[in-house]
C-alpha positions as CSV (number, residue, x, y, z in Angstrom):
1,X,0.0,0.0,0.0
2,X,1.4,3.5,-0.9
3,X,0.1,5.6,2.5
4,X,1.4,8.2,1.2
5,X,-1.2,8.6,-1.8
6,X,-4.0,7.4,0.6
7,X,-3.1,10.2,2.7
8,X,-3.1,12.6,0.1
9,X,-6.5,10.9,-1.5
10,X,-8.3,11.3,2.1
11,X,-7.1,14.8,2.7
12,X,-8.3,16.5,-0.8
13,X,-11.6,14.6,0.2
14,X,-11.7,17.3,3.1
15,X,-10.9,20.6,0.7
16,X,-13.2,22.8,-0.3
17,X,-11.8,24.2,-3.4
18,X,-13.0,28.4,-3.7
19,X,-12.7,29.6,-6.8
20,X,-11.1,33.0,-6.9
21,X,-13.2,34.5,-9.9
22,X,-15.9,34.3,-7.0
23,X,-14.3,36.6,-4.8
24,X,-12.8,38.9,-8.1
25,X,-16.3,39.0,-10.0
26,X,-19.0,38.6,-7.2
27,X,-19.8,42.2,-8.3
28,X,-19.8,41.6,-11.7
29,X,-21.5,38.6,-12.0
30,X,-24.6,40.3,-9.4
31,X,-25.0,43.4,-11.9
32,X,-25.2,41.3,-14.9
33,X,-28.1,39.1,-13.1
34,X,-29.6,42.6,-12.6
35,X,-29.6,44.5,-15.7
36,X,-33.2,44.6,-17.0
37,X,-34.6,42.9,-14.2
38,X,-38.3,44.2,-13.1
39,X,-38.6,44.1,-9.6
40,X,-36.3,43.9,-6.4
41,X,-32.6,43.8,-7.7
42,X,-30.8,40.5,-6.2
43,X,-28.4,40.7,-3.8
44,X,-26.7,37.4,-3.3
45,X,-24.8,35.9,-7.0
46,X,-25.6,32.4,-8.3
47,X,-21.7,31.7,-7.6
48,X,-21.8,32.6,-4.1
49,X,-25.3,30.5,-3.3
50,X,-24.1,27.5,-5.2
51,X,-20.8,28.0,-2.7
52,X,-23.0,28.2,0.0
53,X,-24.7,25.5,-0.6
54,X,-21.5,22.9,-1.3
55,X,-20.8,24.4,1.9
56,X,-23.8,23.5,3.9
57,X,-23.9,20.0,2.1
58,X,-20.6,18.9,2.9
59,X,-20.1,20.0,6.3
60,X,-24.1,19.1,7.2
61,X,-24.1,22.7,8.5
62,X,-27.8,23.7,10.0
63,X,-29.2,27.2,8.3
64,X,-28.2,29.3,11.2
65,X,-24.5,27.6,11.4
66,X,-24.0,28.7,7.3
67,X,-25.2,32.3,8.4
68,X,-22.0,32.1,10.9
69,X,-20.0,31.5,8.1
70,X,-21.1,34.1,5.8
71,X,-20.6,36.7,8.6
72,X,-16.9,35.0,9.0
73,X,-16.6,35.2,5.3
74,X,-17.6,38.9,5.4
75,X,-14.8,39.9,7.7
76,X,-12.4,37.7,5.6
77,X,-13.9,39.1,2.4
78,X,-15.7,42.5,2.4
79,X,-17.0,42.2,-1.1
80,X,-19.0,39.1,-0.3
81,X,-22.8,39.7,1.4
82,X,-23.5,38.1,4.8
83,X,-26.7,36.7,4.6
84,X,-29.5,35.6,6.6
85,X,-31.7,32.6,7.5
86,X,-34.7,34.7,5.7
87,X,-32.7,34.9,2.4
88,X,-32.5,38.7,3.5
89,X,-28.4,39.7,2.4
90,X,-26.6,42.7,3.6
C-alpha cells in the first residue's frame, strides 16, 4: 500500500476548493443578473449561493450555522454579502 497517496487521497476529500473568480467577480456577476430585471434587484450571486450551498452539504451545517459562516466570510472578504436565515443579504 502506498500511505502516502491514501493520505493525500483522504485529505483533498476534506478541501473545499473556492474559486477565486468568486471573490474577483462577485460584483460583476450580481450586476449582470440585474440588468433589465423588473422588480427587487438580487443581492446574493448564483456563484456565491451555489458556494454556500456545497458548503452547507458537505459540512451538514444547520441554516443558522452557514449564516456564521457568511458573517466570518464577510470579515475575511468584504465584497461578499453576509446573509440571513430569511434569504435577506446585507
Amino acid at each position: 500500500m502506498n500511505w502516502h497517496e491514501i493520505d493525500e487521497k483522504l485529505i483533498r476529500r476534506g478541501e473545499l476548493i473556492l474559486d477565486p473568480d468568486l471573490l474577483e467577480h462577485h460584483q460583476e456577476e450580481l450586476e449582470a443578473a440585474n440588468r433589465r430585471k423588473v422588480g427587487r434587484p438580487y443581492r446574493i450571486a448564483d456563484s456565491y449561493i451555489q458556494l454556500l450551498s456545497a458548503v452547507r452539504y458537505l459540512y451538514g451545517m444547520p441554516y443558522r450555522q452557514l449564516e456564521g459562516f457568511t458573517r466570518s466570510l464577510h470579515t475575511l472578504v468584504p465584497a461578499l454579502p453576509t446573509g440571513d436565515y430569511s434569504g435577506y443579504a446585507s
